[in-house]
OpenMM code with the backbone's topology and positions (N, CA, C; nanometers):
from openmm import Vec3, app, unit

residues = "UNK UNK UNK UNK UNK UNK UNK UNK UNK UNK UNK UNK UNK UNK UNK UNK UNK UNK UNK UNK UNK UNK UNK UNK UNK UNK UNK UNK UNK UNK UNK UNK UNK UNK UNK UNK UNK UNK UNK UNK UNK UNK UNK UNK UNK UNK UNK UNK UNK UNK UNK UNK UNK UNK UNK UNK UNK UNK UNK UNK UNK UNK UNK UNK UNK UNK UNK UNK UNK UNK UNK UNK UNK UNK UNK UNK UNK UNK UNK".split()
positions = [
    Vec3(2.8561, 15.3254, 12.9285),
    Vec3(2.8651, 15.1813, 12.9384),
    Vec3(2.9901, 15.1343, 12.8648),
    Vec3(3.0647, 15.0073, 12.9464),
    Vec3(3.1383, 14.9762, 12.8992),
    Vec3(3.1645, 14.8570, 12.7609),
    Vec3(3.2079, 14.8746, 12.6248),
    Vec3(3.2268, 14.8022, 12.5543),
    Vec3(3.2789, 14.6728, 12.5486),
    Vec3(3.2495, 14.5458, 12.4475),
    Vec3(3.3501, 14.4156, 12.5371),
    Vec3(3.4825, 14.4303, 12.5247),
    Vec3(3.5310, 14.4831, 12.4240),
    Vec3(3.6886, 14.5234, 12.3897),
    Vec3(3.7581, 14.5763, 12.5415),
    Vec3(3.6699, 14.7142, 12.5900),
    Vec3(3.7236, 14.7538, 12.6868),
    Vec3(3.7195, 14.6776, 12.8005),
    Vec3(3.6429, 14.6188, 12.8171),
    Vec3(3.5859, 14.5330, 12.9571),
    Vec3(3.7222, 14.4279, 12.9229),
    Vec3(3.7164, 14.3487, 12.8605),
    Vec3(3.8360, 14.2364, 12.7905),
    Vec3(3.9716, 14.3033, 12.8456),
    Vec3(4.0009, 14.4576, 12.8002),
    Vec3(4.1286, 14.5020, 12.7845),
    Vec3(4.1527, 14.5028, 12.9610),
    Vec3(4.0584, 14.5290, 13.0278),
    Vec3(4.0776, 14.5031, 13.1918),
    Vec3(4.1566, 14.4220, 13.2443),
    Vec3(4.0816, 14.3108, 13.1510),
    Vec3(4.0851, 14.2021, 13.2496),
    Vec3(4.2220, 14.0739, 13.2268),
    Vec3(4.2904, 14.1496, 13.1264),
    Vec3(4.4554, 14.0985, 13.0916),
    Vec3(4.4840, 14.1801, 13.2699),
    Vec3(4.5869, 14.0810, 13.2506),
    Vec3(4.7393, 14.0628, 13.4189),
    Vec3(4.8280, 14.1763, 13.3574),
    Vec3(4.8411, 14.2514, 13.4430),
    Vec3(4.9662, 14.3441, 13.4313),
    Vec3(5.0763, 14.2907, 13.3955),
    Vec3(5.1699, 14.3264, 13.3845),
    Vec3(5.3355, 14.2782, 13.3713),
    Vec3(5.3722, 14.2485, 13.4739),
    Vec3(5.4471, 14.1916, 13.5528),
    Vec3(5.5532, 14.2152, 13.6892),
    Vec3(5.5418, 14.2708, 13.7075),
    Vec3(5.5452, 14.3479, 13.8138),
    Vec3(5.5800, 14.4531, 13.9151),
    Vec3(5.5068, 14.6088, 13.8574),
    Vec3(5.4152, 14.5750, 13.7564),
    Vec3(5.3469, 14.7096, 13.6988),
    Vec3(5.2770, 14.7324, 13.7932),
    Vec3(5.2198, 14.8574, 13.7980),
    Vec3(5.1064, 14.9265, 13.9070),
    Vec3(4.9916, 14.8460, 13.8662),
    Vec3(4.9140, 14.8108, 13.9139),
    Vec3(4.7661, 14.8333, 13.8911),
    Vec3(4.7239, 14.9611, 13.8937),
    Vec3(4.5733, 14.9049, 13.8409),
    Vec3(4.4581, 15.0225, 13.8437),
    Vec3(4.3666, 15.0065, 13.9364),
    Vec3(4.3628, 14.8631, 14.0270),
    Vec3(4.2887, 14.8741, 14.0770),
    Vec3(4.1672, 14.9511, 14.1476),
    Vec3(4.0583, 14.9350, 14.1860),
    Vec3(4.0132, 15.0531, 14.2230),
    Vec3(3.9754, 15.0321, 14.3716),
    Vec3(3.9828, 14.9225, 14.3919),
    Vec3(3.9584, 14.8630, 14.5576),
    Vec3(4.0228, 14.9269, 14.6599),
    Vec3(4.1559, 14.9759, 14.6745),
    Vec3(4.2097, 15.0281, 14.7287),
    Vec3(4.1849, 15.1452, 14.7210),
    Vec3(4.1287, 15.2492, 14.6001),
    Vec3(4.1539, 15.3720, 14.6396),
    Vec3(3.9755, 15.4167, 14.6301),
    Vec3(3.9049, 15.3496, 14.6239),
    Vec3(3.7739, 15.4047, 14.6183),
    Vec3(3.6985, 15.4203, 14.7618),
    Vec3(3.6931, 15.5366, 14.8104),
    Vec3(3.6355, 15.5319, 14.9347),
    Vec3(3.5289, 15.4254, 14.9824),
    Vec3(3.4395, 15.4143, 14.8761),
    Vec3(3.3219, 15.3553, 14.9314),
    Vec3(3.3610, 15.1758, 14.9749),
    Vec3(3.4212, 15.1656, 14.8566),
    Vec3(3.4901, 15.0126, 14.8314),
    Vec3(3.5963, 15.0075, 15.0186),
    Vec3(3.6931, 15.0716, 15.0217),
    Vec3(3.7432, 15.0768, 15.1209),
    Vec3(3.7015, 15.0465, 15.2600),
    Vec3(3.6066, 15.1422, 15.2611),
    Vec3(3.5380, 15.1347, 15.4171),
    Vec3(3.4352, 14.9994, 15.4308),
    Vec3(3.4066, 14.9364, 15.2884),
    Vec3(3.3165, 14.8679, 15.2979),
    Vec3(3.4117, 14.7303, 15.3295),
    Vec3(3.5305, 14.7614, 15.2751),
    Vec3(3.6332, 14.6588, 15.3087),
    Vec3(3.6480, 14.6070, 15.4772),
    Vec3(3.6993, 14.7560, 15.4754),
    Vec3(3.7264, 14.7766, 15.6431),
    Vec3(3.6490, 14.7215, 15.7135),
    Vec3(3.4993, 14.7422, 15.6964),
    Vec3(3.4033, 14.6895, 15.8346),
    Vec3(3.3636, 14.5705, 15.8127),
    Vec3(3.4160, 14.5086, 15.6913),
    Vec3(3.4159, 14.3846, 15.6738),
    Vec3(3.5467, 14.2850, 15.7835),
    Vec3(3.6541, 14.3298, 15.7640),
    Vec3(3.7919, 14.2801, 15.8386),
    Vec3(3.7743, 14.3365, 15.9897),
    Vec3(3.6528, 14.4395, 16.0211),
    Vec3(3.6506, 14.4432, 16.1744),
    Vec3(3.5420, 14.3527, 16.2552),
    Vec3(3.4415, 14.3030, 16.1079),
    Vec3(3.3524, 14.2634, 16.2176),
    Vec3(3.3291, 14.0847, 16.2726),
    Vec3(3.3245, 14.1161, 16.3748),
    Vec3(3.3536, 13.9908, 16.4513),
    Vec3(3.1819, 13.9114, 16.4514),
    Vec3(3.1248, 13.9434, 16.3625),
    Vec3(3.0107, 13.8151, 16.3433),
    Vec3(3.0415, 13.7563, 16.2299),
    Vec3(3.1595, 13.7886, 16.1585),
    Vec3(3.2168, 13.6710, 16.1185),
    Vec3(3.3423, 13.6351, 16.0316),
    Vec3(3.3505, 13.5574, 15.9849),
    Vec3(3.5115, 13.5163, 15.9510),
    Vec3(3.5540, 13.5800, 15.7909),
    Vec3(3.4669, 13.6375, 15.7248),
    Vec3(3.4817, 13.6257, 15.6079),
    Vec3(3.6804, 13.7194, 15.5400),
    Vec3(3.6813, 13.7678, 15.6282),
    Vec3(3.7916, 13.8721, 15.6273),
    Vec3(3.8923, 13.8050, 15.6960),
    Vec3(3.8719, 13.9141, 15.8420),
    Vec3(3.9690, 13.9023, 15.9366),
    Vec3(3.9161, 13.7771, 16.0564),
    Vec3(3.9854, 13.7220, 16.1273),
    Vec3(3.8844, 13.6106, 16.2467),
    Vec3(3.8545, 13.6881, 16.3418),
    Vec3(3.7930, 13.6097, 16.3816),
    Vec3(3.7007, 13.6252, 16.5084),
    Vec3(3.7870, 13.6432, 16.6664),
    Vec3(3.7919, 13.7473, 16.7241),
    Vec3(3.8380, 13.7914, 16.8606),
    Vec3(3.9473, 13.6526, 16.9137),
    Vec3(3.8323, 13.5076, 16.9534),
    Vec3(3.9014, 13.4295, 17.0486),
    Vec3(3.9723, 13.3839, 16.9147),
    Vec3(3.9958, 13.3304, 16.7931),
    Vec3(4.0761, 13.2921, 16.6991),
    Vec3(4.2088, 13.3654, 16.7134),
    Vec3(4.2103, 13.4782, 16.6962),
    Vec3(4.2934, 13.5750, 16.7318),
    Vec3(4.4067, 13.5319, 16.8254),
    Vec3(4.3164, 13.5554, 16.9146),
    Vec3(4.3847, 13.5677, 17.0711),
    Vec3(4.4498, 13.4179, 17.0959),
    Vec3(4.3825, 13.2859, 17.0655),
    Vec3(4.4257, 13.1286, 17.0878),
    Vec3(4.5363, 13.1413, 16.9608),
    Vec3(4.5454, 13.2026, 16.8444),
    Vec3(4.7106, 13.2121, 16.7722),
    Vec3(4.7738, 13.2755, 16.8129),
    Vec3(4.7458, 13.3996, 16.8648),
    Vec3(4.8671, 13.4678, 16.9524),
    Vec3(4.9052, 13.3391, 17.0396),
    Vec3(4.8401, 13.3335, 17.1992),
    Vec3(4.9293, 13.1916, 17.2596),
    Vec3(4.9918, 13.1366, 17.2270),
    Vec3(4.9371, 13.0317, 17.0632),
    Vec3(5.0339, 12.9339, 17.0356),
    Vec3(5.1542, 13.0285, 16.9459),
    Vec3(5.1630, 13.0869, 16.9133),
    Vec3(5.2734, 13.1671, 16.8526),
    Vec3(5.3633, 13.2245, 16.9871),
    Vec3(5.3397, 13.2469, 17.1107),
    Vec3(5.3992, 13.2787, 17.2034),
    Vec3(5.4840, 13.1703, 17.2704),
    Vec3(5.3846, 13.0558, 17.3078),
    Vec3(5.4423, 12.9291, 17.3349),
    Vec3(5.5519, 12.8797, 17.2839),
    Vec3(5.5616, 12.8910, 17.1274),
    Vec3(5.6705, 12.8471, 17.0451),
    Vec3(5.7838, 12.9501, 17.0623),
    Vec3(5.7931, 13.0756, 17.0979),
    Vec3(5.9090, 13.1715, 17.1422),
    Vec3(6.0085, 13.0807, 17.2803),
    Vec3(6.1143, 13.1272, 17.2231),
    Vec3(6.2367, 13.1101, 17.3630),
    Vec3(6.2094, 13.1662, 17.4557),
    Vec3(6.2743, 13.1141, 17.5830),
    Vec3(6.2896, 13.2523, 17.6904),
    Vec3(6.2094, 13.2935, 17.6987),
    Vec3(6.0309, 13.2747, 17.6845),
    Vec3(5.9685, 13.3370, 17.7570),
    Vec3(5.9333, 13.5141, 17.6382),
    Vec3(6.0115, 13.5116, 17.5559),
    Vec3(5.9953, 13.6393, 17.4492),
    Vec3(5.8428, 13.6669, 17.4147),
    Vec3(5.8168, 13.7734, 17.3990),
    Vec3(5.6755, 13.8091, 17.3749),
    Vec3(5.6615, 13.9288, 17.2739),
    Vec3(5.7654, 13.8957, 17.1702),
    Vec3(5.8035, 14.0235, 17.0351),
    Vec3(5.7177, 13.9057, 16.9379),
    Vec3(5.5999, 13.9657, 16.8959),
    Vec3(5.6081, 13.9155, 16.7434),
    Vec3(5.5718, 14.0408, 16.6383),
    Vec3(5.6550, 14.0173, 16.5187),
    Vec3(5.6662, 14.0758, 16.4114),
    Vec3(5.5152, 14.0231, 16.3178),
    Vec3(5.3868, 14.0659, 16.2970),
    Vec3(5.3243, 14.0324, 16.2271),
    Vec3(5.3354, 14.1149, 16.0673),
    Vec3(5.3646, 14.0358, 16.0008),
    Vec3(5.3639, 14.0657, 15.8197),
    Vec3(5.3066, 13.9946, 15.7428),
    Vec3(5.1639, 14.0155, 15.7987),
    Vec3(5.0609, 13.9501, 15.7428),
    Vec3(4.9635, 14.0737, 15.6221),
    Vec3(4.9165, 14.0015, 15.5233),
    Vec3(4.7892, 14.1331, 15.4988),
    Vec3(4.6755, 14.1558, 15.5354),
    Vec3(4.6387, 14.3025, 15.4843),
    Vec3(4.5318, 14.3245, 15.5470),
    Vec3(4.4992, 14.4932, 15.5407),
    Vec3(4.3778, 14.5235, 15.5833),
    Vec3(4.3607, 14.6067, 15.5929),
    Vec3(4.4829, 14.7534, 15.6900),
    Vec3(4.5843, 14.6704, 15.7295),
    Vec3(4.6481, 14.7538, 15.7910),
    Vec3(4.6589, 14.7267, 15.8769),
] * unit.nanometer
topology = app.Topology()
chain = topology.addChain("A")
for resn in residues:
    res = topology.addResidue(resn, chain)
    for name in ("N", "CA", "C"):
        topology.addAtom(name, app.Element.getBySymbol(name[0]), res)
């Protein structure tokens, strides 16, 4: 069990650009539980929902020149 000192020492902000320790990212269980969270389409809590999706693609297409149909998404996320 963890002490309050240690629990406390957690929960200070890294420096800039220091690594974390996070463990969200590298803990399998945490991960996948992530994942089927951002896939599932009964509901929004993550990622949206299929037609959300698909009605921002359009309007993000609409707003392209010429008819272009390149978009660069650099959004986060599970990947």
């Amino acid at each position: 069990m963890m002490n309050i000192n240690e629990f406390l020492s957690r929960q200070a902000r890294p420096a800039l650009f220091e690594p974390g320790s996070a463990l969200m990212w590298t803990d399998p269980n945490i991960s996948r539980r992530l994942l089927a969270v951002h896939l599932d389409q009964n509901t929004d809590l993550a990622s949206r929902k299929l037609p959300v999706v698909e009605k921002t693609v359009r309007f993000i297409l609409s707003c392209l020149p010429g008819g272009s149909r390149d978009i660069l998404d650099l959004g986060c996320g599970p990947g």
